[in-house]
C-alpha positions as a Markdown table, in Angstrom:
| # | Residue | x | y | z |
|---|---|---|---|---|
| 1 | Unk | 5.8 | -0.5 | -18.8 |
| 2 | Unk | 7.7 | -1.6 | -16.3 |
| 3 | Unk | 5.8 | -0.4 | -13.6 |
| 4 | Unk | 3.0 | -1.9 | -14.9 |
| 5 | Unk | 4.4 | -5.4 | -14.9 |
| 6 | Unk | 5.4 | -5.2 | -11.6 |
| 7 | Unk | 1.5 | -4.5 | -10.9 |
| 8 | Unk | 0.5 | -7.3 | -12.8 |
| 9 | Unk | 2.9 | -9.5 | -10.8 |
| 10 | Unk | 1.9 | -7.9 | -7.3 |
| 11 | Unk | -1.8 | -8.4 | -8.2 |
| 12 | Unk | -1.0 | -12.3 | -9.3 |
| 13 | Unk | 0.7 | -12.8 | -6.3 |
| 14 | Unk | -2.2 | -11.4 | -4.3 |
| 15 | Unk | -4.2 | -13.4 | -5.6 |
| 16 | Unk | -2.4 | -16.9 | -5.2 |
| 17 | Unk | -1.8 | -15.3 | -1.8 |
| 18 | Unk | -5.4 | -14.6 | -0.3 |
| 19 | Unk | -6.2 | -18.3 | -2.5 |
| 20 | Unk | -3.9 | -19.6 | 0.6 |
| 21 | Unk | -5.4 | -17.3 | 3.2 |
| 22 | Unk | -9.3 | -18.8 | 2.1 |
| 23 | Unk | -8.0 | -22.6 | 1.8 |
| 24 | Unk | -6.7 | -22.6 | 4.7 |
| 25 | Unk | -10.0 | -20.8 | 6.4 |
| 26 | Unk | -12.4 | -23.0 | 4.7 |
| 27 | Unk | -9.9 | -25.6 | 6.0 |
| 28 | Unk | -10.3 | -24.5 | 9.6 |
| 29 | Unk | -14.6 | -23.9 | 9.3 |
| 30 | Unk | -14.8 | -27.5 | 7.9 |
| 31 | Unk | -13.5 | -29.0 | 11.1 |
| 32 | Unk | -14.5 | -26.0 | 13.4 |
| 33 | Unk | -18.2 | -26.2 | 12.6 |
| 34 | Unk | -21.3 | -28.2 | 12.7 |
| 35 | Unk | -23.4 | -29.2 | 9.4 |
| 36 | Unk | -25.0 | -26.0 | 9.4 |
| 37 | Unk | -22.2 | -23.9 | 9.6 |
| 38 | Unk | -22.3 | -22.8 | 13.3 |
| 39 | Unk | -18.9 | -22.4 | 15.1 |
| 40 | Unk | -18.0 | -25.1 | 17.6 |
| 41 | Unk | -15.9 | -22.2 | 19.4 |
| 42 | Unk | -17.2 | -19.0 | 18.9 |
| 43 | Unk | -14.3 | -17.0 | 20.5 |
| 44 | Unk | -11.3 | -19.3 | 18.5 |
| 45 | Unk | -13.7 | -18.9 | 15.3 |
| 46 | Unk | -13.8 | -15.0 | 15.7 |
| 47 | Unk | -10.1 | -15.6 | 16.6 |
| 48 | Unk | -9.2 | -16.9 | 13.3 |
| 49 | Unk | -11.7 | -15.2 | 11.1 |
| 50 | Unk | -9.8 | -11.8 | 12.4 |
| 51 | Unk | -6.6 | -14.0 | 11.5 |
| 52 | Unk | -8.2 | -14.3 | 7.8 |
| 53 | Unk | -8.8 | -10.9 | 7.3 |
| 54 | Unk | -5.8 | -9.3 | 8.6 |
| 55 | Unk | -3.5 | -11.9 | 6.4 |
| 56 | Unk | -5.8 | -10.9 | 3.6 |
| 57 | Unk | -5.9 | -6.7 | 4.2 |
| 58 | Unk | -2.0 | -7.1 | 4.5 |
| 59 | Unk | -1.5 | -8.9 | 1.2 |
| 60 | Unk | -4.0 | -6.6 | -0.9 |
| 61 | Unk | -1.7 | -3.5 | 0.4 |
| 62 | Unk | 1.0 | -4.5 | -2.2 |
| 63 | Unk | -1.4 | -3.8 | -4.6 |
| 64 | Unk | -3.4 | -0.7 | -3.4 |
| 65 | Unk | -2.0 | 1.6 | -4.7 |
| 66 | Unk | -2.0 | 0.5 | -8.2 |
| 67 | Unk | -4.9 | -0.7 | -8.6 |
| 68 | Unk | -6.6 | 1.5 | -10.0 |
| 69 | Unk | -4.1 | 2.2 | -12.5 |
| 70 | Unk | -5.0 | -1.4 | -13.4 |
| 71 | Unk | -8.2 | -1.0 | -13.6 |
| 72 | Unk | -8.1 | 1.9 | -16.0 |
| 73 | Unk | -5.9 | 0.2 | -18.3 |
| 74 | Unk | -7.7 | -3.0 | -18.3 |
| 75 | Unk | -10.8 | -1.1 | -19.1 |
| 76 | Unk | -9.0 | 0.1 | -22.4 |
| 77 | Unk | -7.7 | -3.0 | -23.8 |
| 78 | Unk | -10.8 | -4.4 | -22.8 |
| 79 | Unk | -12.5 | -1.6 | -25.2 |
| 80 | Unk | -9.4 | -2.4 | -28.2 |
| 81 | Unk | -10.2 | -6.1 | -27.8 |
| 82 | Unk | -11.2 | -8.2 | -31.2 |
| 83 | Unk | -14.3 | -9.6 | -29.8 |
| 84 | Unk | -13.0 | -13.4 | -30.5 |
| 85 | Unk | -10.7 | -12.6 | -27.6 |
| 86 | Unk | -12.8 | -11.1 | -25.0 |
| 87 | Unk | -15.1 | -12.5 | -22.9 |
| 88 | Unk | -18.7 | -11.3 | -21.7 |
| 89 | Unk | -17.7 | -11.7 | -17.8 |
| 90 | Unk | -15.1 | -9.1 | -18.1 |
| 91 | Unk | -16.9 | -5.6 | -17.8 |
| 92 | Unk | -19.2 | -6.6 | -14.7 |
| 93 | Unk | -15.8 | -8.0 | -13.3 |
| 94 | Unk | -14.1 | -5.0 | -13.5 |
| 95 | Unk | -17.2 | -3.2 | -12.3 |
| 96 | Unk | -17.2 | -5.3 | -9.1 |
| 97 | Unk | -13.2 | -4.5 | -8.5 |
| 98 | Unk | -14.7 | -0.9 | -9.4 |
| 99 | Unk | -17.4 | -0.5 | -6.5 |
| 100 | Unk | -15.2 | -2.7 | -4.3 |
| 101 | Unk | -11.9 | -0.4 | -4.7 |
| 102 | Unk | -14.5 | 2.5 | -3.7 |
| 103 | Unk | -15.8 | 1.0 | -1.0 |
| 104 | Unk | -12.3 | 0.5 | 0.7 |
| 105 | Unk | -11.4 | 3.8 | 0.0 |
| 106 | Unk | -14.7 | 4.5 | 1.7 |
| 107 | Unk | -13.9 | 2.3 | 4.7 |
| 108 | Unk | -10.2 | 3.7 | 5.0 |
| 109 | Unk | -11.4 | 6.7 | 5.7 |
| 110 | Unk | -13.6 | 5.7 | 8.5 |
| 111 | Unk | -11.1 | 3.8 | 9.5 |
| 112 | Unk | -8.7 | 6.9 | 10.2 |
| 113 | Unk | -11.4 | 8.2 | 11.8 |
| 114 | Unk | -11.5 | 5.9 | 14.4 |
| 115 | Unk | -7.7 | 5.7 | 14.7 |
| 116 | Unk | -8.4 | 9.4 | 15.8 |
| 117 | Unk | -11.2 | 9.1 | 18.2 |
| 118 | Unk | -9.3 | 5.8 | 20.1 |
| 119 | Unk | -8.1 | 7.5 | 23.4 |
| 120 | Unk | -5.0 | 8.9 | 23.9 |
| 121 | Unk | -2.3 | 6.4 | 24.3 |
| 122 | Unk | -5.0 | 3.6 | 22.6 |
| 123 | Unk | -2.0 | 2.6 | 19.8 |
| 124 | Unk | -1.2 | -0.7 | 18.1 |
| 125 | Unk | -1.0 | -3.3 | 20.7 |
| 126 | Unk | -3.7 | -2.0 | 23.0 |
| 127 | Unk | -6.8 | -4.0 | 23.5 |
| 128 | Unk | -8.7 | -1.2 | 22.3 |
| 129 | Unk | -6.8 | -0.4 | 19.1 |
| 130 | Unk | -6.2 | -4.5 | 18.3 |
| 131 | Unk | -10.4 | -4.8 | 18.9 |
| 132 | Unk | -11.0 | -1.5 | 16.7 |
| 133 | Unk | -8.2 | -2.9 | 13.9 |
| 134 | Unk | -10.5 | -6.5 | 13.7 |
| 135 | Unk | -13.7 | -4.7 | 13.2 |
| 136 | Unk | -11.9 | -2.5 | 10.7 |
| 137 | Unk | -10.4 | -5.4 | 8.8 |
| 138 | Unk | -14.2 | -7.6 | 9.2 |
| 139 | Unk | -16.2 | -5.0 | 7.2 |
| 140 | Unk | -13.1 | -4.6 | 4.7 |
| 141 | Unk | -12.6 | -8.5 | 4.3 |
| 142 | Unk | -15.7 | -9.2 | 1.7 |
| 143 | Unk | -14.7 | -6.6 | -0.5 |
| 144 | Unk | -10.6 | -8.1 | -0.6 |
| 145 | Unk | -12.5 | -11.0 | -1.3 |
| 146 | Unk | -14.0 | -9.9 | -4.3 |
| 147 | Unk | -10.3 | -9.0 | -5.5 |
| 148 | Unk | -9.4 | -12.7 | -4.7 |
| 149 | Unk | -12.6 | -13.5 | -7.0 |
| 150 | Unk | -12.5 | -11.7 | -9.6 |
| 151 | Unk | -9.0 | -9.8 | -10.2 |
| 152 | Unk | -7.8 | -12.5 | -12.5 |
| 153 | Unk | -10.0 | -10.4 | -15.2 |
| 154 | Unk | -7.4 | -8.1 | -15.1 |
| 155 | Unk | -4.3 | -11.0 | -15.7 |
| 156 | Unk | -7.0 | -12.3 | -18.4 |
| 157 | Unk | -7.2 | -9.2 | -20.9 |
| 158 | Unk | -3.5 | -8.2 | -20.0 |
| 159 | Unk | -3.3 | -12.2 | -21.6 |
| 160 | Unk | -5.8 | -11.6 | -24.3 |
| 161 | Unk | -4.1 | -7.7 | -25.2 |
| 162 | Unk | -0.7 | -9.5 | -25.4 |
| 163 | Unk | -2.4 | -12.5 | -28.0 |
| 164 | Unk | -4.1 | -9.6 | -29.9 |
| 165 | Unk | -0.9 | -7.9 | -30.6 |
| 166 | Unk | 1.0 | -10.6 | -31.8 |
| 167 | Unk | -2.0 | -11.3 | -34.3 |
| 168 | Unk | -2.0 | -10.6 | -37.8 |
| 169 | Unk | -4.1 | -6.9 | -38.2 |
| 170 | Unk | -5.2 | -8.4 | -41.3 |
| 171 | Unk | -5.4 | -11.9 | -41.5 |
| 172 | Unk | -4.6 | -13.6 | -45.0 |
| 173 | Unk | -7.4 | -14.6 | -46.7 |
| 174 | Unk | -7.2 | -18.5 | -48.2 |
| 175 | Unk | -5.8 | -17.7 | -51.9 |
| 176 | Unk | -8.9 | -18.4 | -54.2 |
| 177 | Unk | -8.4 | -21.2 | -56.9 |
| 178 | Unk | -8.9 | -20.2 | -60.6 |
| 179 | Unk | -12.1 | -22.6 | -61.5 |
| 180 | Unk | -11.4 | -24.3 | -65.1 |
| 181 | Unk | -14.6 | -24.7 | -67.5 |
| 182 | Unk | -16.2 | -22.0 | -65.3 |
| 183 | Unk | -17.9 | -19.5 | -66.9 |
| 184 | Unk | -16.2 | -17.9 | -69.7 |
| 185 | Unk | -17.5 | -14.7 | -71.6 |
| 186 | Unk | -18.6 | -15.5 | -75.4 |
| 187 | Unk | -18.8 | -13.0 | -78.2 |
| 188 | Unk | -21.9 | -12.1 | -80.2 |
């Protein structure tokens, strides 16, 4: 169980994390873009969008490796839920952290692929390997972002399983009055 907390609080901190990371992007865009969303600078907007998704790749790898732990176990409570307690978002949530998990595994492994194809003596630092790294973290960056969207779900039914359990099983009924001059059996 412990383990499992320390998840929860690795995945809460990402999340107040990469809440940061898009504040202060969205900061940046409002003041480094015209009305219709077009960059001002083109090279200090790629600059900083590469900034975003590094920051971003970075603070979701404190969480990789457990998330799909919590995503299984969030799929169970979520099936042991009283239905008072659960909300309708919460299976397409976890379905998006589901297909967005899978595709960073999928992009990963591309990315190791490229790692090995970079020229010999093309390692961290190098133009090549920094330019490579960007593109890597760019097509990875929308689906951390879904994380940032939607992984509360998971904090949410760890919240709801929790209230569920200190519940009554069975709750008490209201104790039923005896009526007087109700109906009252009379012999024949």
């Amino acid at each position: 169980m412990n383990h499992r907390r320390a998840s929860l609080r690795r995945l809460n901190r990402y999340l107040r994390h990469s809440e940061r990371i898009l504040g202060s992007w969205d900061a940046f865009t409002a003041f480094n873009t015209d009305l219709d969303g077009w960059p001002f600078d083109e090279d200090s907007y790629g600059r900083r969008a590469a900034v975003r998704d590094a920051d971003t790749a970075t603070a979701f790898a404190s969480i990789r490796s457990g998330a799909r732990q919590l995503l299984a176990t969030a799929r169970l409570q979520l099936q042991h839920l009283p239905a008072h307690l659960a909300r309708d978002s919460w299976p397409g949530q976890l379905t998006i952290l589901e297909e967005a998990l899978c595709r960073l595994d999928a992009l990963d492994k591309q990315w190791q692929q490229t790692r090995a194809q970079l020229p010999q003596g093309t390692g961290p630092g190098t133009e090549a390997y920094i330019d490579a790294l960007d593109e890597h973290h760019a097509e990875c960056w929308s689906y951390l972002d879904d994380w940032a969207c939607h992984g509360h779900a998971i904090l949410d039914i760890q919240t709801a399983t929790r209230r569920a359990a200190t519940q009554p099983k069975h709750p008490k009924l209201p104790a039923v009055k005896p009526r007087h001059g109700g109906y009252r059996a009379t012999r024949r």
